[in-house]
C-alpha positions in Angstrom: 78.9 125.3 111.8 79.7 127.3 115.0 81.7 125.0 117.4 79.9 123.5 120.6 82.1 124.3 123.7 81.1 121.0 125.5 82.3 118.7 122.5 85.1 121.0 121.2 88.6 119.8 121.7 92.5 120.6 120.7 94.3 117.9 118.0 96.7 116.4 119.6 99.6 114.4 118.3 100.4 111.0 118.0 102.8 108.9 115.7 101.8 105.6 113.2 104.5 103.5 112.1 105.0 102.6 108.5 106.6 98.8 108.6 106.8 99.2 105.1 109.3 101.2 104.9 113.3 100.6 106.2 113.9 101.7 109.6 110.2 101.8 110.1 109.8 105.6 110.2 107.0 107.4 111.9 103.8 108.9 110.4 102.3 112.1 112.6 99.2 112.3 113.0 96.8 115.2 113.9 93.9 113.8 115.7 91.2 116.5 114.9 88.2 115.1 115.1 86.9 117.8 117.3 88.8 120.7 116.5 86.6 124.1 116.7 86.9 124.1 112.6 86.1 120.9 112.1 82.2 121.2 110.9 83.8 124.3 108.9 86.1 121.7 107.2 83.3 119.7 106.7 81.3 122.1 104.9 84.1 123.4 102.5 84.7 119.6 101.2 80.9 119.0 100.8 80.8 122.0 98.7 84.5 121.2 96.5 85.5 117.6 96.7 82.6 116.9 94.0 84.0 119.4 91.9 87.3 118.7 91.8 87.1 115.3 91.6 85.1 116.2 88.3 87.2 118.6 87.0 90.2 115.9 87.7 88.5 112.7 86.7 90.4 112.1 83.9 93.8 112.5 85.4 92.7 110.6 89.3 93.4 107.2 89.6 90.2 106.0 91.7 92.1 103.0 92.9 94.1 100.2 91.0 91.8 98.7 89.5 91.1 101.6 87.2 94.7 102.1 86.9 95.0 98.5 85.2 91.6 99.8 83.3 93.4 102.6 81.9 96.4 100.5 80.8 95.0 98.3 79.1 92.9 101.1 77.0 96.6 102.3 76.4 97.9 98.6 75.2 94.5 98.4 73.1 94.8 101.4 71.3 98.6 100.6 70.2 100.8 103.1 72.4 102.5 100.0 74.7 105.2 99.1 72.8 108.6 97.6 73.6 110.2 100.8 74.4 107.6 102.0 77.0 108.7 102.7 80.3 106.7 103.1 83.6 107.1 106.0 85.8 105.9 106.3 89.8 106.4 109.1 91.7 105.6 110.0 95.9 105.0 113.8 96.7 107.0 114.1 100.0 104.9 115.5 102.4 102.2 116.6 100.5 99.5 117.8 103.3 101.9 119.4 106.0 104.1 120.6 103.0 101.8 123.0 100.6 102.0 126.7 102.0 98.8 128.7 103.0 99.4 131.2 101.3 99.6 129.5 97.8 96.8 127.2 98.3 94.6 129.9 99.0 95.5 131.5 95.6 95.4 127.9 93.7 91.6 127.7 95.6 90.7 130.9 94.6 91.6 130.7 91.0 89.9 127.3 90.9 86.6 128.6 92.4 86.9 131.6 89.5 87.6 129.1 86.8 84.8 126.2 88.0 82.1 127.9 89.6 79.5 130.2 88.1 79.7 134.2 88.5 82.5 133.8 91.1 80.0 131.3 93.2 80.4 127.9 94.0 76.3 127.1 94.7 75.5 130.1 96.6 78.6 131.0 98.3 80.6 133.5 96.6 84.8 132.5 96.4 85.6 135.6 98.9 83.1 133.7 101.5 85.0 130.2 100.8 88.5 132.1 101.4 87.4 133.2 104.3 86.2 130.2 105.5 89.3 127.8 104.1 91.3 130.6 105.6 89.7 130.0 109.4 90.5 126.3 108.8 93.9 126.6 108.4 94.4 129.6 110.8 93.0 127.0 114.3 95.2 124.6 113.3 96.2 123.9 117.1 97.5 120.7 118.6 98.6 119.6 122.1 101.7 117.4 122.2 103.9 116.3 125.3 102.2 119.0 127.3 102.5 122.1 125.4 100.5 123.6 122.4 101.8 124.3 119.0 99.9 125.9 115.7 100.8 125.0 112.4 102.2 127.5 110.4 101.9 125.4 107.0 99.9 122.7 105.0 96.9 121.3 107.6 95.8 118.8 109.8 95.5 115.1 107.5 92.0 114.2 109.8 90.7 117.5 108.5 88.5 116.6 105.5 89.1 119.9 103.9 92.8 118.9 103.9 92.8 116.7 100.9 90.9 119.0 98.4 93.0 121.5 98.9 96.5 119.8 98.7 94.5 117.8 95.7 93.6 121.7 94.3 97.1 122.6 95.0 98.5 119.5 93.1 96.5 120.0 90.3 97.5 123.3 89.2 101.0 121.9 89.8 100.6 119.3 87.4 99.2 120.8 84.7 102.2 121.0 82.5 103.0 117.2 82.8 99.6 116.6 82.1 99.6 118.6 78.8 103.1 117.6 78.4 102.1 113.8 78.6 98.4 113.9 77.1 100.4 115.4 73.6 102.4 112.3 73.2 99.3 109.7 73.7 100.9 108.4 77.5 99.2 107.7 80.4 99.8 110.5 83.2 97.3 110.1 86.6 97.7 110.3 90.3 96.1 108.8 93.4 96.5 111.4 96.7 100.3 111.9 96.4 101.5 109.2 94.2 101.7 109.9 90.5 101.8 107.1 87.7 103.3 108.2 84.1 103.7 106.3 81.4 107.0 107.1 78.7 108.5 106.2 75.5 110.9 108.2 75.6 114.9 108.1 77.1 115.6 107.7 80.3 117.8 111.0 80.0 115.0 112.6 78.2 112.2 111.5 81.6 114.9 112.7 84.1 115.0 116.0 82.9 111.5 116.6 82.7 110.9 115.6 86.1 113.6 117.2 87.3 112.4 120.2 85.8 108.9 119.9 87.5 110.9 119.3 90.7 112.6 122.7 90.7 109.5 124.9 89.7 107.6 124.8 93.3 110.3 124.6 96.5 107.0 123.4 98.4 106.2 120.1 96.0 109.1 118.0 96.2 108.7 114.4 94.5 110.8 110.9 94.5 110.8 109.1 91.0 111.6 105.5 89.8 112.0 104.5 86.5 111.3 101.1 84.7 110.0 98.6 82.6 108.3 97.3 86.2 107.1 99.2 88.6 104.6 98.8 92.1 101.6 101.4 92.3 99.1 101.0 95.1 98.4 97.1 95.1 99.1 96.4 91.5 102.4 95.3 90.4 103.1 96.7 86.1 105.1 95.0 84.0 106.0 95.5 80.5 107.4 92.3 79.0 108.8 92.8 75.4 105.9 95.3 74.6 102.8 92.9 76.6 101.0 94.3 79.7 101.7 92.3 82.7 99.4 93.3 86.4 99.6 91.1 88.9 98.4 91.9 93.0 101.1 93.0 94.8 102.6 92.9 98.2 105.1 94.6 100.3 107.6 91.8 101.1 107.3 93.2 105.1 103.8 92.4 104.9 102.2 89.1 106.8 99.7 87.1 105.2 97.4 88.4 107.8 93.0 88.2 106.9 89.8 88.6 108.9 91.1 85.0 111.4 88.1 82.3 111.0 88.2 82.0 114.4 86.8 86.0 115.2 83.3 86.5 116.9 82.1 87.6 113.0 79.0 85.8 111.8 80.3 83.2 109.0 78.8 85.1 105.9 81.4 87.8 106.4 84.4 84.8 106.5 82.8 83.9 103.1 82.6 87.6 101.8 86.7 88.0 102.7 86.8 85.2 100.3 84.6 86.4 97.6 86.0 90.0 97.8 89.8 88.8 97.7 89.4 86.6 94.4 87.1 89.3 92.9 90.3 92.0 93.4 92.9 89.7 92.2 90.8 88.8 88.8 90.4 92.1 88.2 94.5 93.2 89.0 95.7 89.9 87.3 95.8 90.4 83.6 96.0 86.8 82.7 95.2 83.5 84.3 98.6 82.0 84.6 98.9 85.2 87.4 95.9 84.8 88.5 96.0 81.1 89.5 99.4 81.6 91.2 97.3 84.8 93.1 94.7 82.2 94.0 97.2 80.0 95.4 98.4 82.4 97.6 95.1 83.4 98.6 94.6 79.6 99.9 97.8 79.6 101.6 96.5 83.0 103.9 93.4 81.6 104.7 95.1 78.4 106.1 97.5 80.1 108.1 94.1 82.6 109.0 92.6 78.9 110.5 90.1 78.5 107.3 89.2 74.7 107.2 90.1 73.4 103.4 86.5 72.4 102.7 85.3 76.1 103.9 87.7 77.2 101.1 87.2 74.7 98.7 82.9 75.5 98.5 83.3 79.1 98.2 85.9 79.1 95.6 83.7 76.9 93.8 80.9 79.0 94.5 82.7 82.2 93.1 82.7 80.7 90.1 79.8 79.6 89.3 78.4 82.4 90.5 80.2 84.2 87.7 79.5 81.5 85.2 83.2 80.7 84.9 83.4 77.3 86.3 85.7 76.1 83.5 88.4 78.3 84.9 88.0 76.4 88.2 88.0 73.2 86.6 91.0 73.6 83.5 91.8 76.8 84.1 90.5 77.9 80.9 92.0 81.6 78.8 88.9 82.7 77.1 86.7 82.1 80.0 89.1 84.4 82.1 89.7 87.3 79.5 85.7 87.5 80.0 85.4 87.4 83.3 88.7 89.9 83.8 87.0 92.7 81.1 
């Protein structure tokens, strides 16, 4: 883990822009790739990442398809009714925001509570301190000719970064965890967005999470709330008490795909095409979405310079590949319900 002079190197700073958003605002990035911690950071997420993500599993969204996963278990078992509402929520900040001094604490009271006599393997939670400790302490970047060192949070190209804000978070969240799991709703988050579900009054959800926003000056989070609501690339609908996902996609977005005209061999074209109706059977909940998800599908790889025929064979080949020609063919219910499950 010591640092190699010849390949070691300040972060320096550059900027992302996030279309996305109105006034298309700027992302900063770290770029630490060869910062004199970086094996260090490494090292310390080998050892914890695994752990957490354990410990956490049953309140991490792995990505939207287990979201819609999870929803549905909540439809089946009777809790979506009429009344529910859908809650998202963005931690502002959440890596350059948490303060070193608490997230060491957090750390160390999670390497107490999950590891075994005070150890996590064979390192002892005073040696990962010290360690997570000299991580955060060379924080250093160059920008526009001079040299700065963060004084809070840590660099987002530094793996180490994200178990710790996600160790951080996690302490944080515990009493809207408990505070959901009591009333049989859905509470989970991906990184720094959260997704709740609640049958309760709006009234009744805005002083909860206002509450939760006033307890930690560093965790500072932006809610919506709704009977429809955008998480990741799934659009959440509840219509008079029936699930309703559907892909979706920022409006600012161009139907951009791999072009068929790129030096890639043609399997890969083929696999963009397989891999985008696989996604959208598993986001869409029903095959009315679906086939209007399909359709837009075509439309991109048109404008992308896919010849119709090229489309045409794999689409059919998708299907039969997943023994559900019939909802090629007629668009069939059943066929789809299997195929979605």
């Amino acid at each position: 883990m010591y640092p190699n002079e010849k390949d070691t190197e300040l972060g320096h700073l550059y900027f992302i822009p996030k279309p996305q958003k109105t006034g298309t605002p700027l992302r900063p990035i770290v770029a630490a790739i060869y910062a004199p911690a970086i094996l260090v950071s490494k090292f310390l997420d080998d050892k914890l990442r695994s752990i957490f993500n354990q410990v956490a599993r049953q309140t991490i969204y792995i990505n939207s398809m287990d979201l819609v996963k999870q929803l549905e278990t909540y439809q089946n078992s009777g809790h979506l009714l009429q009344t529910t509402k859908f809650i998202t929520a963005d931690v502002k900040n959440l890596y350059t925001m948490i303060p070193k001094g608490g997230a060491l604490d957090a750390l160390y009271r999670f390497c107490i509570k999950h590891g075994k006599n005070r150890h996590i393997g064979n390192l002892h939670a005073n040696t990962i301190i010290r360690l997570a400790c000299l991580v955060l302490e060379t924080n250093c970047f160059v920008f526009d000719n001079k040299y700065y060192k963060k004084i809070r949070g840590g660099a987002m190209e530094s793996p180490f970064t994200m178990t710790l804000a996600n160790i951080y978070m996690y302490e944080w969240e515990q009493s809207l965890i408990q505070y959901e799991h009591q009333r049989n709703e859905l509470y989970g988050r991906y990184i720094d967005d959260i997704f709740m579900t609640s049958n309760e009054p709006d009234e009744n959800i805005k002083v909860l999470l206002d509450r939760e926003n006033d307890k930690d000056p560093n965790i500072r989070i932006t809610y919506t709330i709704h009977e429809s609501v955008k998480f990741l690339d799934v659009q959440v609908a509840n219509v008079q008490g029936q699930l309703k996902t559907s892909v979706f996609r920022t409006p600012a977005a161009e139907p951009y795909i791999l072009p068929y005209t790129s030096d890639h061999p043609r399997h890969i074209h083929s696999n963009t095409i397989q891999t985008a109706l696989l996604r959208a059977i598993r986001l869409c909940s029903d095959i009315e979405i679906f086939d209007q998800e399909r359709l837009n599908i075509e439309i991109a790889l048109l404008l992308n310079g896919y010849p119709l025929n090229f489309i045409k064979c794999h689409l059919k080949q998708f299907f039969k590949t997943h023994n559900a020609i019939p909802i090629y063919q007629d668009l069939h219910g059943e066929t789809y319900k299997k195929l979605h499950l």
